[in-house]
C-alpha positions in Angstrom: -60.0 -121.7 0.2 -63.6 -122.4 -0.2 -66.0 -119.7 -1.4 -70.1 -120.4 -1.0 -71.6 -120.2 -4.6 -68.3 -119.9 -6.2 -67.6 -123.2 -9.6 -64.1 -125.1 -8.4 -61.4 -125.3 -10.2 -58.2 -127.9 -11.0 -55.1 -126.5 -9.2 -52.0 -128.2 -9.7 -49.4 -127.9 -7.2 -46.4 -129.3 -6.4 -45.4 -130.5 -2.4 -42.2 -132.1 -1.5 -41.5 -133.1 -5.1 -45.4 -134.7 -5.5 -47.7 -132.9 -7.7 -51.3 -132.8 -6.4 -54.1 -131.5 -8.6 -56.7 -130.0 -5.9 -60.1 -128.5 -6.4 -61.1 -124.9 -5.2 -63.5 -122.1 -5.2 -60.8 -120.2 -4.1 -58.3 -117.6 -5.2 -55.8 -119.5 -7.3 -52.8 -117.6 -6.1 -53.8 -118.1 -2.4 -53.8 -121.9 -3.0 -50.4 -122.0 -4.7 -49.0 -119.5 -2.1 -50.2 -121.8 0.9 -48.9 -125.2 -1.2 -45.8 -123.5 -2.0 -45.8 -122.3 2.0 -46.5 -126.0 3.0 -43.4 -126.8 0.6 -40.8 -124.6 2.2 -41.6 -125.8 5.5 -41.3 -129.7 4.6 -37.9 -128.5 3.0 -36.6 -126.9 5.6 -37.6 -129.5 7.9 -35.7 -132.1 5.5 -32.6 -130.3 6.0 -32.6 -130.2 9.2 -33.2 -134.4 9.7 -31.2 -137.1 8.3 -33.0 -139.5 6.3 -36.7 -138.9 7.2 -39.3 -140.5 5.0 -41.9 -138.6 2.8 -44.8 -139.3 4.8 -42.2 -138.5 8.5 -41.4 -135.0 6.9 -45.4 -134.4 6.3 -46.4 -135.4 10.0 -43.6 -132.8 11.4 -45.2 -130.5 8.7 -48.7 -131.0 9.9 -47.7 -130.5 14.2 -45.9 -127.7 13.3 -48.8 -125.9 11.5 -50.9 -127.4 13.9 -48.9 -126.0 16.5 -49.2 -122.4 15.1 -52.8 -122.8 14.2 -52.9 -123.4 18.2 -50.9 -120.5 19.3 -53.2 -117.9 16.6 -56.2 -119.2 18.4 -54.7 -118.8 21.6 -53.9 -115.1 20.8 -57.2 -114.7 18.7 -58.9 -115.5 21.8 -56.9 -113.0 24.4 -58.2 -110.4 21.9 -61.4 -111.2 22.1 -61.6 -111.0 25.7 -59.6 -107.9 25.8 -62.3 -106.5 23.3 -64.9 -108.0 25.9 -63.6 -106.3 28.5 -62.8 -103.0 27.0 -67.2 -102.9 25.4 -68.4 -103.8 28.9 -66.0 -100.3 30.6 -67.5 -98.8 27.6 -70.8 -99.8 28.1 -70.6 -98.7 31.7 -69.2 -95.8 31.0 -71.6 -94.5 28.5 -74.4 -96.0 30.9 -72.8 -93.5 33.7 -72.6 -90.7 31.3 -76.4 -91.0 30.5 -77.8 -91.2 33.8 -75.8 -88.5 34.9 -77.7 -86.2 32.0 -81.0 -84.1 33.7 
């Protein structure tokens, strides 16, 4: 949401029936999209618990994203690794290919 160099702005937004006014560099639209994202999620998590609190409902928010968050880094770091691994038969190949030319 932050952007080096960039003024910050006032967004409103409205979570779980709270408006918050939060300040960003950002793209306005990405910031409503991810409060409005955050939103869904404490609704649906609402309506699936009986009579949980405000600040319950945010928790549950928070380890679920958290819990993504975990799983994306998990995945991001496979990738990496399978990039790794791919470079280096790369790298040998092309190293092959080279001292095989006269």
């Amino acid at each position: 949401m932050e952007q080096e160099g960039k003024p910050r702005r006032a967004i409103r937004v409205t979570i779980a029936n709270q408006t918050f006014t939060l300040l960003s560099s950002g793209d306005d639209r990405e910031v409503t999209e991810l409060a409005h994202r955050v939103d869904d999620l404490i609704s649906e998590i609402a309506a699936r618990s009986a009579n949980v609190d405000s600040s319950r409902l945010a928790i549950l928010a928070c380890l679920h994203l958290a819990d993504q968050l975990q799983q994306c880094e998990r995945n991001l770091k496979e990738l990496r690794e399978a990039v790794q691994s791919r470079a280096q038969k790369f790298q040998s190949l092309l190293d092959r290919m080279i001292e095989d030319i006269p």
